[in-house]
Legacy VTK file of the C-alpha trace (Angstrom):
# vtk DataFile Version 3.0
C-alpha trace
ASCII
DATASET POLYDATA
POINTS 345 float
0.000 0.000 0.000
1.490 3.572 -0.897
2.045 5.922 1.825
-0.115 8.597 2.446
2.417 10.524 4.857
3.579 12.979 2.112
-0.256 13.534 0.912
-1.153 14.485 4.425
1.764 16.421 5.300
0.978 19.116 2.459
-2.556 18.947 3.790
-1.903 20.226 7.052
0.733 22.684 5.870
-1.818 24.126 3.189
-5.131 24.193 5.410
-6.209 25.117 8.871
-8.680 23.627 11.104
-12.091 24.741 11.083
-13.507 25.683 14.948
-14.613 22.841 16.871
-18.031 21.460 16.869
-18.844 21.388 20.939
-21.489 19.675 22.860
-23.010 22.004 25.170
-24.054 19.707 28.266
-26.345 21.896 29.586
-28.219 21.662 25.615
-30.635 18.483 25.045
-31.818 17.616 21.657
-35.103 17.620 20.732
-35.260 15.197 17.546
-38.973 15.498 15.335
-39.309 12.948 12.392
-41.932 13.330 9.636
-42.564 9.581 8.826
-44.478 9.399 5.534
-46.337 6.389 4.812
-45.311 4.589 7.843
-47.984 2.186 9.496
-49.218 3.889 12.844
-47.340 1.924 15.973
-44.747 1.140 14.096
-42.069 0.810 16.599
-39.091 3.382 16.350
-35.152 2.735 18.338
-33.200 5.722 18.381
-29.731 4.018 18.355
-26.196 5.243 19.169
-23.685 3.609 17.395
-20.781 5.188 19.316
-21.469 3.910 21.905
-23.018 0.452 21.451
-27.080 1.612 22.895
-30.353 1.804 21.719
-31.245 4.939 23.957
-34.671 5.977 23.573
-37.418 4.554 21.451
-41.316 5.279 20.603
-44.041 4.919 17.829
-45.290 6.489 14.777
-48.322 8.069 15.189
-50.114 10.196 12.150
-46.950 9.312 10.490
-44.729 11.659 12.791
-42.675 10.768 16.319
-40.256 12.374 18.199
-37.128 12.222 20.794
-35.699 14.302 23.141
-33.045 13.882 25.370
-28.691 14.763 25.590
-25.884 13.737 24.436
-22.152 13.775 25.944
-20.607 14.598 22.555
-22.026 14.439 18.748
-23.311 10.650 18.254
-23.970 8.890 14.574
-27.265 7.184 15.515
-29.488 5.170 13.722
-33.563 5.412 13.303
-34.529 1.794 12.971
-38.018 0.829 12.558
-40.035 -3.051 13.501
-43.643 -3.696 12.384
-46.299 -4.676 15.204
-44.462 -8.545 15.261
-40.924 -6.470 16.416
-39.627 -7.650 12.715
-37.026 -5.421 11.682
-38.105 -3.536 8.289
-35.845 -2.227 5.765
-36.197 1.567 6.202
-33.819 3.519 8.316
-31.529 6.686 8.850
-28.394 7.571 9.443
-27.507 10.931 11.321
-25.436 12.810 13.616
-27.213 13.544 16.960
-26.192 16.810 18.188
-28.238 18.518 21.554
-30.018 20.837 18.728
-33.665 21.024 17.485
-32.950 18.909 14.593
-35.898 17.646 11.757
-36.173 14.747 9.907
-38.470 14.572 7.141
-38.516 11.496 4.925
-40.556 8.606 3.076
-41.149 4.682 3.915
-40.210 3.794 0.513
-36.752 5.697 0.525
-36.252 6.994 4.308
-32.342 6.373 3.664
-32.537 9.585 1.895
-34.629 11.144 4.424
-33.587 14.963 4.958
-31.882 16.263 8.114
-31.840 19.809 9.326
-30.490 21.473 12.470
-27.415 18.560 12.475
-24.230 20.374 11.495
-22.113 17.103 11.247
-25.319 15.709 9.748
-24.499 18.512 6.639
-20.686 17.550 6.842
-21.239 14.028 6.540
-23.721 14.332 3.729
-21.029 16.637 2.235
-18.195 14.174 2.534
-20.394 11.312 1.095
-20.872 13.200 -2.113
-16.767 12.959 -2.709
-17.913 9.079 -3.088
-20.482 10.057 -5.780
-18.718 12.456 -8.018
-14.974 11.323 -7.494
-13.392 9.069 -9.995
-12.047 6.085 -9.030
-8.345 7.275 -9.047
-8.882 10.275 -6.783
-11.592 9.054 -4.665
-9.417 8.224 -1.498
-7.472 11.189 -1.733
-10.428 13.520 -2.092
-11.594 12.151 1.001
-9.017 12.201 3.171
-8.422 15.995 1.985
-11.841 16.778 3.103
-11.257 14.941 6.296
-7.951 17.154 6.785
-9.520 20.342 5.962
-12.305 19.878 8.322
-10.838 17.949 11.164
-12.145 19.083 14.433
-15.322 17.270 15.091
-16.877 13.948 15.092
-17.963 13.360 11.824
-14.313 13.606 10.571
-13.197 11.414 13.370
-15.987 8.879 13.049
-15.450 8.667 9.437
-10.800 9.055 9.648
-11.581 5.795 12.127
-13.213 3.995 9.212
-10.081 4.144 6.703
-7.264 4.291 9.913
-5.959 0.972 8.238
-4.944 3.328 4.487
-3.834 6.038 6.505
-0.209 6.079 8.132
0.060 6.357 11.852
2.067 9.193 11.400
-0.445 10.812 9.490
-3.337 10.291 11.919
-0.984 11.361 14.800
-0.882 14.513 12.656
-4.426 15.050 12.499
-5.037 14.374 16.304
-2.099 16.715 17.002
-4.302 19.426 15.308
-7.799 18.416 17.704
-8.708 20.794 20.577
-8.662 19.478 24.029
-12.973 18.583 23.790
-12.506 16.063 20.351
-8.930 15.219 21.098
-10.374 13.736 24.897
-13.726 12.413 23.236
-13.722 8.744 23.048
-13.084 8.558 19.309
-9.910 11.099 19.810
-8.661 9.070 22.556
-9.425 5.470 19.389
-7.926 7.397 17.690
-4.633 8.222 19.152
-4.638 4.452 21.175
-4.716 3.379 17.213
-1.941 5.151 16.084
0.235 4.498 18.842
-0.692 0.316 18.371
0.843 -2.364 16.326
-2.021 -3.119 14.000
-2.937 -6.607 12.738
-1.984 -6.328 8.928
-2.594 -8.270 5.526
0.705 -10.809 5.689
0.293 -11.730 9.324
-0.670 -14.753 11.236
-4.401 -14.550 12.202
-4.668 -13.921 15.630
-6.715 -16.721 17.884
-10.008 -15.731 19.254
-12.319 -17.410 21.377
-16.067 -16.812 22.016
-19.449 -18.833 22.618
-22.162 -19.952 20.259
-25.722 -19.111 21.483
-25.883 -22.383 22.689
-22.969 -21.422 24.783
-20.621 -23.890 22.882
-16.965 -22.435 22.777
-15.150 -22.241 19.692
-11.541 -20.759 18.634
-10.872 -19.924 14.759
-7.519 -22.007 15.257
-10.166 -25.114 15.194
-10.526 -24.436 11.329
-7.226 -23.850 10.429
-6.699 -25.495 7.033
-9.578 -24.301 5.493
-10.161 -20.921 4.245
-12.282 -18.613 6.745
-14.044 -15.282 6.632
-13.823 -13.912 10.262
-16.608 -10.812 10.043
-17.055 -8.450 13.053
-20.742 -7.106 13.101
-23.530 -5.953 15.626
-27.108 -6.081 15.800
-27.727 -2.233 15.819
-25.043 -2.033 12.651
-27.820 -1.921 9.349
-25.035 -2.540 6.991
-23.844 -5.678 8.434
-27.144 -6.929 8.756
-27.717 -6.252 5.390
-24.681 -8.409 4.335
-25.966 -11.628 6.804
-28.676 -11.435 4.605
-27.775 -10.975 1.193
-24.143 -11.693 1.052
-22.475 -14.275 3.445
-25.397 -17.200 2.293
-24.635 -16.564 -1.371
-20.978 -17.087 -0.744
-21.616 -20.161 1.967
-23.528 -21.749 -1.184
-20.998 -21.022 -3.700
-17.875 -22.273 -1.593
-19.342 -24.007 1.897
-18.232 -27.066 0.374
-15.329 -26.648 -0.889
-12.761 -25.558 2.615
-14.733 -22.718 3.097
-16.666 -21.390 6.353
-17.604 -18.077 7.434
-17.552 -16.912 11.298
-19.738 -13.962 12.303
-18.032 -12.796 15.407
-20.803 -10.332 17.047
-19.804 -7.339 19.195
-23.168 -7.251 20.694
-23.618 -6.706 24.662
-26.375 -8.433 25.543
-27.188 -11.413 24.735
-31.291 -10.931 23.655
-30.049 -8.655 21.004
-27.518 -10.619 19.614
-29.941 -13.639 18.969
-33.154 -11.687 18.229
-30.557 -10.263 15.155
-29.150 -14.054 14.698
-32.411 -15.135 14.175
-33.733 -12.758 11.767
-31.031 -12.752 10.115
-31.065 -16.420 9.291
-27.900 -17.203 10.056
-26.731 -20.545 10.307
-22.713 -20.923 9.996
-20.487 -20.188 12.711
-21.959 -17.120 15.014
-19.989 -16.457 18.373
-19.372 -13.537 20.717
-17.955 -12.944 24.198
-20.192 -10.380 24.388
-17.963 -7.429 25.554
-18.508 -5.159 22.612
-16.093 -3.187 21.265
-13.592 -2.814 24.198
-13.278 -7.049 24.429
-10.115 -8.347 23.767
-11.262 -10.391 20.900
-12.284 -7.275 18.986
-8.995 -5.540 20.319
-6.600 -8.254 18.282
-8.129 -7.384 15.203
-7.760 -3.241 16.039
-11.647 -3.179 14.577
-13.010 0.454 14.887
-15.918 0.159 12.093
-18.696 -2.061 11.610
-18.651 -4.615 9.419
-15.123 -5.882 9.129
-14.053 -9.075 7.641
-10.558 -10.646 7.350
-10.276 -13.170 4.645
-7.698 -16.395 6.460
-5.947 -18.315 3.864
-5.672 -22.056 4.461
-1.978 -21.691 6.043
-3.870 -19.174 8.850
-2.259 -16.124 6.930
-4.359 -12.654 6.787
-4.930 -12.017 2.968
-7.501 -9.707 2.805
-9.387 -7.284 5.355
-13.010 -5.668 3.874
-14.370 -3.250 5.378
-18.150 -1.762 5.305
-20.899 -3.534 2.825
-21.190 -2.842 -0.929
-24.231 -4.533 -2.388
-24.304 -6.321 -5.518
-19.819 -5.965 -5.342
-18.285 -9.369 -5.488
-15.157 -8.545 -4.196
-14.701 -10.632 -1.427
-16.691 -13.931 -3.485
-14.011 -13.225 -5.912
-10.617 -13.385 -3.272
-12.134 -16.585 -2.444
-12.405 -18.195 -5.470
-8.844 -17.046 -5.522
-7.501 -18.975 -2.738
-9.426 -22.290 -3.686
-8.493 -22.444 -7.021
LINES 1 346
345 0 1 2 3 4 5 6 7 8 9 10 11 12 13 14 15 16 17 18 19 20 21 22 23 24 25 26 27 28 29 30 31 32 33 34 35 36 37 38 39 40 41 42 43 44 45 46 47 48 49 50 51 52 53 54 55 56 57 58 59 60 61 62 63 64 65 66 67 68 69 70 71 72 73 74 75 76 77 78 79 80 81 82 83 84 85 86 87 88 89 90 91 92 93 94 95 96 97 98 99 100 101 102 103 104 105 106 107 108 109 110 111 112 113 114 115 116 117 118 119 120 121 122 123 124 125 126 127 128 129 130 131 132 133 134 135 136 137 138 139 140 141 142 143 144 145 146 147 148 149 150 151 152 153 154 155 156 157 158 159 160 161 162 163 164 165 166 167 168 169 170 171 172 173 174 175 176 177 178 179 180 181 182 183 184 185 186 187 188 189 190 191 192 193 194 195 196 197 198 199 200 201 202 203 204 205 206 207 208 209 210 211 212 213 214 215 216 217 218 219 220 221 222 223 224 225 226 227 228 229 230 231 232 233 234 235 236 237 238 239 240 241 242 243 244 245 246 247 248 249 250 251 252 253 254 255 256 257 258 259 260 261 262 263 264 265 266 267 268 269 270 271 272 273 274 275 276 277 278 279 280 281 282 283 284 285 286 287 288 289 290 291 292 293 294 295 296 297 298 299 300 301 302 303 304 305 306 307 308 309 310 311 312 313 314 315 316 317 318 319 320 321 322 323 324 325 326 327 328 329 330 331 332 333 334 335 336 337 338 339 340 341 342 343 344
């Protein structure tokens, strides 16, 4: 992988930061959705991602609900939405909770694309996502990370410099943490961030690292017990919509293309409690290898493998070597079927 030190290092000497984006704790949020379309008592979760909770949650009624309530520091949450039977639906949002009246107007058929106002980070993030959509291939990454650079100084840029830590040099991200104030650079994702940059991260070449967690049957199982074969170790969480996404539409099209040929998939789930984890498992379908030790983030499973966004696989060659680490969901890509097919050739 090229470096990215010299990129970054006329970044910073060509921009400044822009002022911080604070949490005022004495502030609440006061969060109104406009729900078109959406059944009456359908059930709503108001989840924070950063920090692993679903913290509030209500129904729609006259297709409208609301939340209100504070925040320690700007949160990317999640809107998630069950019918009457608690069965997860498809729609949902994506959003930066800040303690600000913030509005959220958007449809059942394409609430993805709902529209956020009052959410500064919300408008930064939306921002930064466009790079993705007009970007060519061949600038793409270094478009973002610019962006990232040249508006360091909040969450959003942390939360989303997290996700692509692994193509970014530790120098580099010691850089950009050397330019937070003392509010983001103490945050929890400033402090990832610089416990990151000063660790020795688990890299495509190495040895895969032995884990061990429980089944929901409470079974115990270590990835060292497949060795020989070629395994797909994926981190994910009930509350993460991507990775559920991928349980369903991915990881049993690639079980039925290679499960029998020395090929196996492990879900490792960073999931807290237990009821979540197998209300998820369940809906989800998933029947291959599903374990957890059920310390979220912080565990020392999850810690081995340096995993800071959700989901994360590591493709495990049949000599236990790390070839490949994927990160997020892209439907419809068949990148990882196609390292794979590689390896059992």
């Amino acid at each position: 992988m090229k470096s990215t030190f010299p990129l970054l290092l006329i970044i910073f000497m060509t921009i400044s930061c822009k002022e911080s984006e604070k949490i005022d704790p004495r502030e609440k949020f006061h969060l109104k959705i406009t729900a078109r379309n959406f059944p009456d008592s359908t059930k709503v979760t108001l989840y924070n991602r950063d920090i692993d909770k679903i913290i509030d949650s209500t129904i729609v009624i006259n297709e409208s609900f609301q939340f209100s309530g504070e925040v320690d520091v700007a949160s990317l949450c999640y809107l998630d939405f069950y019918d009457k039977n608690e069965k997860h639906l498809e729609p949902y949002k994506l959003f930066f909770l800040e303690n600000k009246n913030i509005f959220i107007t958007g449809e059942f058929s394409d609430f993805f694309n709902a529209k956020v106002k009052g959410s500064n980070q919300t408008d930064l993030l939306k921002e930064y996502d466009s790079i993705s959509i007009n970007a060519t291939n061949s600038n793409r990454f270094t478009r973002e990370i610019q962006f990232l650079y040249s508006n360091a100084n909040n969450q959003m840029a942390l939360n989303q410099l997290l996700y692509k830590k692994k193509q970014v040099s530790k120098d580099s991200l010691l850089l950009f943490y050397g330019r937070l104030d003392s509010f983001n650079s103490n945050s929890p994702k400033g402090q990832e961030l610089l416990a990151y940059a000063k660790s020795d991260d688990i890299k495509v070449g190495d040895k895969f690292k032995d884990i061990v967690g429980k089944d929901l049957n409470g079974t115990k199982h270590k990835i060292s017990d497949f060795q020989g074969d070629v395994i797909l170790l994926d981190f994910w969480a009930s509350g993460c919509i991507p990775c559920r996404l991928q349980n369903k539409k991915e990881f049993p099209d690639l079980i039925e293309r290679f499960g029998n040929k020395g090929f196996i998939v492990i879900s490792y789930s960073l999931d807290t409690r237990e009821k979540y984890w197998k209300q998820s498992s369940e809906e989800d379908e998933i029947h291959w290898l599903n374990i957890s030790d059920l310390k979220g983030i912080k565990g020392e499973n999850v810690s081995k493998y340096a995993v800071q966004a959700l989901p994360n696989s590591f493709l495990i060659d049949q000599n236990g070597v790390i070839v490949k680490s994927f990160v997020g969901f892209n439907e419809g890509s068949y990148e990882i079927g196609n390292e794979i097919e590689k390896l059992l050739r």
